[in-house]
Each structure stands twice: as C-alpha cells, then as structure tokens.
PyMOL CGO cylinders between C-alpha atoms (Angstrom):
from pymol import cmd
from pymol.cgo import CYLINDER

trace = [
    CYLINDER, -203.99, -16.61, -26.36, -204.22, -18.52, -23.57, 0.3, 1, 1, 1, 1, 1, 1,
    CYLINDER, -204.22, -18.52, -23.57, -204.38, -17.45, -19.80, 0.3, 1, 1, 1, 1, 1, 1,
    CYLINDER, -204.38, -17.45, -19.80, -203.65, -19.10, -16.71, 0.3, 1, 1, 1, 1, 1, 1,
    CYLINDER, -203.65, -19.10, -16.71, -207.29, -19.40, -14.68, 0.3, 1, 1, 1, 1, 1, 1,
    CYLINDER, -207.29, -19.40, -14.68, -206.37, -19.41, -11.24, 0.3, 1, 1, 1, 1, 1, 1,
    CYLINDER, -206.37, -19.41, -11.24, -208.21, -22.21, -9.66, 0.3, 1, 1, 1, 1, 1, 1,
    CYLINDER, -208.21, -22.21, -9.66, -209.70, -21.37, -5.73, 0.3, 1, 1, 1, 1, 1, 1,
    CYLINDER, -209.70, -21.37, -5.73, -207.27, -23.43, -3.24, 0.3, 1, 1, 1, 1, 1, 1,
    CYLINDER, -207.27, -23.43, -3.24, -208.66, -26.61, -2.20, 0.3, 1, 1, 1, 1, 1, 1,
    CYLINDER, -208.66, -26.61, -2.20, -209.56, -26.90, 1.26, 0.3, 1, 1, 1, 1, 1, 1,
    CYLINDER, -209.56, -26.90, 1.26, -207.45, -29.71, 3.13, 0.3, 1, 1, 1, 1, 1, 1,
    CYLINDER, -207.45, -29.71, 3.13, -209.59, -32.91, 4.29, 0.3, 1, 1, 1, 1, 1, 1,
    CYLINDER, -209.59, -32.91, 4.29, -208.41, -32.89, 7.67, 0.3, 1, 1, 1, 1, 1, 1,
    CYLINDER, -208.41, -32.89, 7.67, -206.00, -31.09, 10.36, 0.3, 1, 1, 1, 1, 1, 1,
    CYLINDER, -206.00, -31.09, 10.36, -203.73, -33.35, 9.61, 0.3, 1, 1, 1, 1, 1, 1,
    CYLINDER, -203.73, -33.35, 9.61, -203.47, -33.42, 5.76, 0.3, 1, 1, 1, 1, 1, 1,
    CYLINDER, -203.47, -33.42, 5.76, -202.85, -29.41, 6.27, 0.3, 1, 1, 1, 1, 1, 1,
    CYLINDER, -202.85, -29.41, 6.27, -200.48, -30.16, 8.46, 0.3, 1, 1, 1, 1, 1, 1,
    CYLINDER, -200.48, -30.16, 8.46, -198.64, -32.66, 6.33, 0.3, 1, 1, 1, 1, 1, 1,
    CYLINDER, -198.64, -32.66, 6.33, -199.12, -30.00, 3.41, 0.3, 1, 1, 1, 1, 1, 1,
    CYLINDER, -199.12, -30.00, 3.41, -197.82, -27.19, 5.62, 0.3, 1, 1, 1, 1, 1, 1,
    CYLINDER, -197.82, -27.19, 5.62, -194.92, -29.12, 6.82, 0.3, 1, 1, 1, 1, 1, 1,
    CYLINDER, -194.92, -29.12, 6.82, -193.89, -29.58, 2.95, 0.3, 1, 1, 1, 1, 1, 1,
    CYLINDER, -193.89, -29.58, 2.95, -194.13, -26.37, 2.15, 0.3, 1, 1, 1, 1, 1, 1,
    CYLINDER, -194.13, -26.37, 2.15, -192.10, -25.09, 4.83, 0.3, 1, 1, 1, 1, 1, 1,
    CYLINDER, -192.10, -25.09, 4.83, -189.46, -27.91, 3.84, 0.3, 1, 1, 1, 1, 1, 1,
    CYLINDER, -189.46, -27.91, 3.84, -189.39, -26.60, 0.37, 0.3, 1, 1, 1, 1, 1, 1,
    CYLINDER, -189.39, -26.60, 0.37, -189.10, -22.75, 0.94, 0.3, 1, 1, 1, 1, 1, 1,
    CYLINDER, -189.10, -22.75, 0.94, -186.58, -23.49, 4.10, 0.3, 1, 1, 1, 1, 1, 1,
    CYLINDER, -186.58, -23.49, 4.10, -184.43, -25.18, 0.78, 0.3, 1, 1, 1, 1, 1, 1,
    CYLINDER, -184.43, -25.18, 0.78, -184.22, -22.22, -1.32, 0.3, 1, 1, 1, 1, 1, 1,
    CYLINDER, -184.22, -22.22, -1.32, -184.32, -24.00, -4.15, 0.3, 1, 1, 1, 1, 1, 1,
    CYLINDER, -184.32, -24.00, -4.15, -187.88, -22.06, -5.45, 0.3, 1, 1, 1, 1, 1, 1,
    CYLINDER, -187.88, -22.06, -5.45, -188.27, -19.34, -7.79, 0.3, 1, 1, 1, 1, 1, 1,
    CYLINDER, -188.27, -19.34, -7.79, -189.51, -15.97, -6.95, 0.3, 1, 1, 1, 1, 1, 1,
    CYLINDER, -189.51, -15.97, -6.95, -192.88, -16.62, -8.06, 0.3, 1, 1, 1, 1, 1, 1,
    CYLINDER, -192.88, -16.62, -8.06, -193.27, -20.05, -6.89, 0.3, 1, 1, 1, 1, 1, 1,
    CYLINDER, -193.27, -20.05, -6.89, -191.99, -18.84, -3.22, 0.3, 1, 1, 1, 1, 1, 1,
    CYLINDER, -191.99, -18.84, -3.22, -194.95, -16.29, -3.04, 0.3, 1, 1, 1, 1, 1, 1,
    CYLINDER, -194.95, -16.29, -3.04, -197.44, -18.99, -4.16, 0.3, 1, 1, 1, 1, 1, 1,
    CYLINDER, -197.44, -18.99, -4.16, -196.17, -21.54, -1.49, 0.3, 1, 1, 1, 1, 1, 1,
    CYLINDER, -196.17, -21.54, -1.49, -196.04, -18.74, 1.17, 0.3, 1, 1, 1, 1, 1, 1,
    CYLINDER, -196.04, -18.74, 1.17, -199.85, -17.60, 0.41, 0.3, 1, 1, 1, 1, 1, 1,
    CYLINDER, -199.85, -17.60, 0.41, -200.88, -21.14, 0.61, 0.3, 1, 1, 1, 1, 1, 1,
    CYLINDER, -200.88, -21.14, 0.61, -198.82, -21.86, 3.94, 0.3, 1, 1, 1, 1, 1, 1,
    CYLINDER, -198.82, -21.86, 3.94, -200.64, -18.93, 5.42, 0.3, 1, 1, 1, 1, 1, 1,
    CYLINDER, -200.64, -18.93, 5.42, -203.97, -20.50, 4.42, 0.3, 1, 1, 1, 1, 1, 1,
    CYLINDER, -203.97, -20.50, 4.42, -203.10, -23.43, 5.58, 0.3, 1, 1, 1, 1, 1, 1,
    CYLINDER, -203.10, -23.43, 5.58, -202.41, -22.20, 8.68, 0.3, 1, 1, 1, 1, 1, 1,
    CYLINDER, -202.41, -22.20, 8.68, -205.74, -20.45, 9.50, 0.3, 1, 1, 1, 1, 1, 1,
    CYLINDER, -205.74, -20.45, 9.50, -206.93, -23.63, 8.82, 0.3, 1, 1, 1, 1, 1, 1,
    CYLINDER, -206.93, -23.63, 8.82, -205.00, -25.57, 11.14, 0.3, 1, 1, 1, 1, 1, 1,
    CYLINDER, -205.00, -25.57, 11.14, -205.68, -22.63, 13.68, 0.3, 1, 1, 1, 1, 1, 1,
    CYLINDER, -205.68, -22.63, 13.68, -209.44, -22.56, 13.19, 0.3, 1, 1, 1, 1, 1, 1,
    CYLINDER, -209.44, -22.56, 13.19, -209.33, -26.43, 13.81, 0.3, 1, 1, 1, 1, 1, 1,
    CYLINDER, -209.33, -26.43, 13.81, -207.59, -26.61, 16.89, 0.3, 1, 1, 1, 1, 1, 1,
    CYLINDER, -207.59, -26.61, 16.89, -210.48, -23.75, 18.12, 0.3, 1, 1, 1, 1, 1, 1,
    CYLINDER, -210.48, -23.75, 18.12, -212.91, -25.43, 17.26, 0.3, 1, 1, 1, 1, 1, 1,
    CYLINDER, -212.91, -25.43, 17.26, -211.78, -28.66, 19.27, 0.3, 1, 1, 1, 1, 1, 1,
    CYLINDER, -211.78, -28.66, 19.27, -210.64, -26.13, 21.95, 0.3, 1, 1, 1, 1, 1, 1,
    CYLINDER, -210.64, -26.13, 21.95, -214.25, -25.49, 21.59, 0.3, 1, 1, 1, 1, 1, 1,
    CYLINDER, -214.25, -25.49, 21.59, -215.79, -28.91, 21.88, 0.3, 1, 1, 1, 1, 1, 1,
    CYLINDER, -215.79, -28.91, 21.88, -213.33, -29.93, 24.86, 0.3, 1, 1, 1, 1, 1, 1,
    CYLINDER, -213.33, -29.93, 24.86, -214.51, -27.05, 26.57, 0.3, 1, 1, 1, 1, 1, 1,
    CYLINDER, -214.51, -27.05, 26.57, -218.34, -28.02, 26.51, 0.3, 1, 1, 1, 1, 1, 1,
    CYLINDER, -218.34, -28.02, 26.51, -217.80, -31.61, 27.00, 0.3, 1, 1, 1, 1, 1, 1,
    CYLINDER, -217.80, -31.61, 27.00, -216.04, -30.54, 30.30, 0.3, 1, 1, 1, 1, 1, 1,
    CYLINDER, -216.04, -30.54, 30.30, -218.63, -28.36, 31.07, 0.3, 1, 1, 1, 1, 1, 1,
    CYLINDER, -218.63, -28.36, 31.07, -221.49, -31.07, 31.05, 0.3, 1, 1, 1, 1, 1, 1,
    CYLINDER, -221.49, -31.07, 31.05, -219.13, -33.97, 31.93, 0.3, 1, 1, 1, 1, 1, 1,
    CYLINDER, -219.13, -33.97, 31.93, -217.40, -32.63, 35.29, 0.3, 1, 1, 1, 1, 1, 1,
    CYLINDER, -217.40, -32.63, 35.29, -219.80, -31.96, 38.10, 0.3, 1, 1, 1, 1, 1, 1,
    CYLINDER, -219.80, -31.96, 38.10, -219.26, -32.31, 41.93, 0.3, 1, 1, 1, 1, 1, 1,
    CYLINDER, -219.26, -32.31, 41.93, -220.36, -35.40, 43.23, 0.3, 1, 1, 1, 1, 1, 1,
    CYLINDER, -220.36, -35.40, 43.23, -221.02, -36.62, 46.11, 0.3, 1, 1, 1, 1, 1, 1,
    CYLINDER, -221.02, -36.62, 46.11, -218.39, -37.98, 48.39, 0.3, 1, 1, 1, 1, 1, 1,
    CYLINDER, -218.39, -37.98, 48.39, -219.06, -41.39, 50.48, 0.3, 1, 1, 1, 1, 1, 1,
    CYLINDER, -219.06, -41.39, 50.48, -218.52, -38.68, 53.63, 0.3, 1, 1, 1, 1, 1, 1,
    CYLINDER, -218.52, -38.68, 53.63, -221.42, -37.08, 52.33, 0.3, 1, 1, 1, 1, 1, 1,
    CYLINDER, -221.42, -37.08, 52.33, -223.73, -39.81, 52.43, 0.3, 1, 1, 1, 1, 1, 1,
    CYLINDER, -223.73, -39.81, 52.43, -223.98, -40.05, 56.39, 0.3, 1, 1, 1, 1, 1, 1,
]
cmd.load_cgo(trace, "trace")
C-alpha cells in the first residue's frame, strides 16, 4: 500500500519568486479549471505565500525605518554658521 507523504512546503527564495508563485496561483484558481482538492491545496499555499510576502515587506519596513533613523539628522544650515 502506498501513501502519499506530504512533503513540508518549500520556502520561496525571494519576495519576488513568492510573488511570481502567488500571482500563478491566483491565475489558476481565478480559471476554474481545478478540482476540488487541488483548489484547497493551491489556496493553503497562496495563504502561505502570502505571510511570506507580508513578513518581507515588514521586515524592509523595518530596515527603512532604522536606516532613516541614523541617516536623517538636522544639520546645520549656512545661517547657522554666523
């Protein structure tokens, strides 16, 4: 007897390789043309692929956020050097 062994989802390279994948599946279910089954699968991945994506852009939201932080400062005007 032999059993399907469900393999753990891969995690996507990049942002932009889940994005690609997302955009597929969306494509695909927005046809109709899947089964039952295969619909379910596709939707479960899209939703991991979408905390993905969503974790991503936080974590750049993130990294903007200090680079701002150390990067803009008040300087001094020429005015100010009188």
């Amino acid at each position: 007897m032999t059993s399907k062994s469900a393999k753990p989802p891969q995690t996507p390279q990049s942002f932009e390789a889940a994005l690609a994948e997302l955009d597929g599946i969306v494509a695909a279910m927005e046809a109709g043309q899947l089964p039952l089954e295969q619909s379910l699968a596709a939707y479960k991945r899209g939703t991991q692929l979408l905390q993905f994506c969503q974790q991503a852009l936080s974590d750049a939201q993130q990294q903007v956020r200090i680079l701002e932080a150390n990067t803009l400062q008040n300087f001094p005007s020429a005015d100010d050097n009188s």
